[in-house]
PLY file of the C-alpha trace (Angstrom):
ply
format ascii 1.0
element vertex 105
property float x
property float y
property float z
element edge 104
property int vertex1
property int vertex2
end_header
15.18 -25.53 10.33
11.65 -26.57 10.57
9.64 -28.16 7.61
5.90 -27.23 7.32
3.11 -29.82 7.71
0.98 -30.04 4.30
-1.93 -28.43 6.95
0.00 -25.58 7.10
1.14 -25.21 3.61
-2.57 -25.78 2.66
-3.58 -23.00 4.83
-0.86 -20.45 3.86
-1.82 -20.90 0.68
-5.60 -20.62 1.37
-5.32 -17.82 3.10
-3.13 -15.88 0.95
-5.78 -16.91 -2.38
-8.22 -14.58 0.00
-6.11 -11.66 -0.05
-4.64 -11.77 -3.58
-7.43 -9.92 -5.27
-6.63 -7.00 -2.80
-3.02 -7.61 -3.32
-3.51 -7.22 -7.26
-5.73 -3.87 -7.01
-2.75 -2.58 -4.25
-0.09 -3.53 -7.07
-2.35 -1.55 -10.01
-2.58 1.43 -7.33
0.71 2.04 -6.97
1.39 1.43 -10.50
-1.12 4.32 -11.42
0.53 6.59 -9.28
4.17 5.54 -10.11
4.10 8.76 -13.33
4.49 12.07 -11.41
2.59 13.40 -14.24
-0.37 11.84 -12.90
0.76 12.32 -9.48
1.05 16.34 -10.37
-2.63 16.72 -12.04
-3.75 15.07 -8.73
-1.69 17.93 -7.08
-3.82 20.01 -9.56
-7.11 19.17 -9.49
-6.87 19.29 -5.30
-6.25 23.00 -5.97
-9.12 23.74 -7.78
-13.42 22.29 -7.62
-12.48 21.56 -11.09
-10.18 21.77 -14.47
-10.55 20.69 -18.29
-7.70 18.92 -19.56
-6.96 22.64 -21.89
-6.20 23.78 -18.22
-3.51 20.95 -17.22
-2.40 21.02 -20.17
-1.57 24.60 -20.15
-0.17 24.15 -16.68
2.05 21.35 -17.49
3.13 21.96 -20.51
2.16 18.74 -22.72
-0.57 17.95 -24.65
-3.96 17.74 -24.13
-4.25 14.11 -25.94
-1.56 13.48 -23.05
-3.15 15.00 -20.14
-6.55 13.42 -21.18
-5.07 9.99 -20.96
-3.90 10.32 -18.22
-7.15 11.56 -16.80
-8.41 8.51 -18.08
-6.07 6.31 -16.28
-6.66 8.28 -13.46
-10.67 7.81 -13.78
-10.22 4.12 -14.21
-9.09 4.05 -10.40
-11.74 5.90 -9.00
-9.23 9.00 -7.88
-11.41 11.49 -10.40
-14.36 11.95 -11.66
-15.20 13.30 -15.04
-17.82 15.82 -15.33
-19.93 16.68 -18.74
-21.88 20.16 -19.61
-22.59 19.86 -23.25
-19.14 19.56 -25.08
-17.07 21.01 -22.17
-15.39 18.04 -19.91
-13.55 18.86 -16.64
-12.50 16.60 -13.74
-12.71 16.89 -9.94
-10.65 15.00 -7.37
-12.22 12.09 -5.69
-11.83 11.46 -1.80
-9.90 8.12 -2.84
-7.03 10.52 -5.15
-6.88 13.41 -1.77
-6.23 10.26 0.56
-3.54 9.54 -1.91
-2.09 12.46 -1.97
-2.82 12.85 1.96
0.21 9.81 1.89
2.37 11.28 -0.26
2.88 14.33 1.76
0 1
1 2
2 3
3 4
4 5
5 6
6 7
7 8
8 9
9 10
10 11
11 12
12 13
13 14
14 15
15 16
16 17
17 18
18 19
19 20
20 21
21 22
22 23
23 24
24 25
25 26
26 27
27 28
28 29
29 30
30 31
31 32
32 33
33 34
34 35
35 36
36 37
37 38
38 39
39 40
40 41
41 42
42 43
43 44
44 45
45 46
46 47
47 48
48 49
49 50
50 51
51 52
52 53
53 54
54 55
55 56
56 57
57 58
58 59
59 60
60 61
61 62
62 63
63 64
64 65
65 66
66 67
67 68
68 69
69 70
70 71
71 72
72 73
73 74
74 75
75 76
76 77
77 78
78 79
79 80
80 81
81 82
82 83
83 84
84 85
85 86
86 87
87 88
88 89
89 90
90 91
91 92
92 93
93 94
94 95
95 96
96 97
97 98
98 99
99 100
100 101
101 102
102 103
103 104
């Protein structure tokens, strides 16, 4: 078995502070898209330019307070974007959530 120097140690350890802020956001990622509810409006709004939440929600089957939180978790990671005309909200798919579900399938 071989020990490593302190040098070594000391750059394992520096090199591995660089990529922990990208190994953090990777975790959160795949957290996000751990709930195949989320993973299913994804699936959704790839079908379609763009739905409201009434829409999932009628597709799913759950609420709307349900559907629009995830939407929001969803929005927090870049992989939709929310869109506004007056009262009426609807989301699209971002490039980042069709890469997504590009890996899935």
């Amino acid at each position: 078995m071989i020990m490593l120097t302190k040098e070594k140690i000391d750059e394992l350890a520096k090199k591995l502070r660089e990529i922990a802020r990208r190994m953090e956001k990777s975790a959160q990622t795949h957290n996000i898209l751990a709930d195949p509810t989320r993973l299913k409006i994804l699936y959704l709004l790839s079908r379609r330019k763009e739905l409201c939440p009434s829409d999932i929600s009628g597709v799913l089957g759950i609420s709307i307070s349900a559907v629009s939180h995830q939407l929001r978790l969803l929005s927090n990671f870049e992989l939709v974007s929310r869109l506004k005309t007056g009262k009426m909200v609807c989301y699209r798919i971002n490039p980042k959530g069709r890469k997504v579900l590009d890996y899935i399938k």
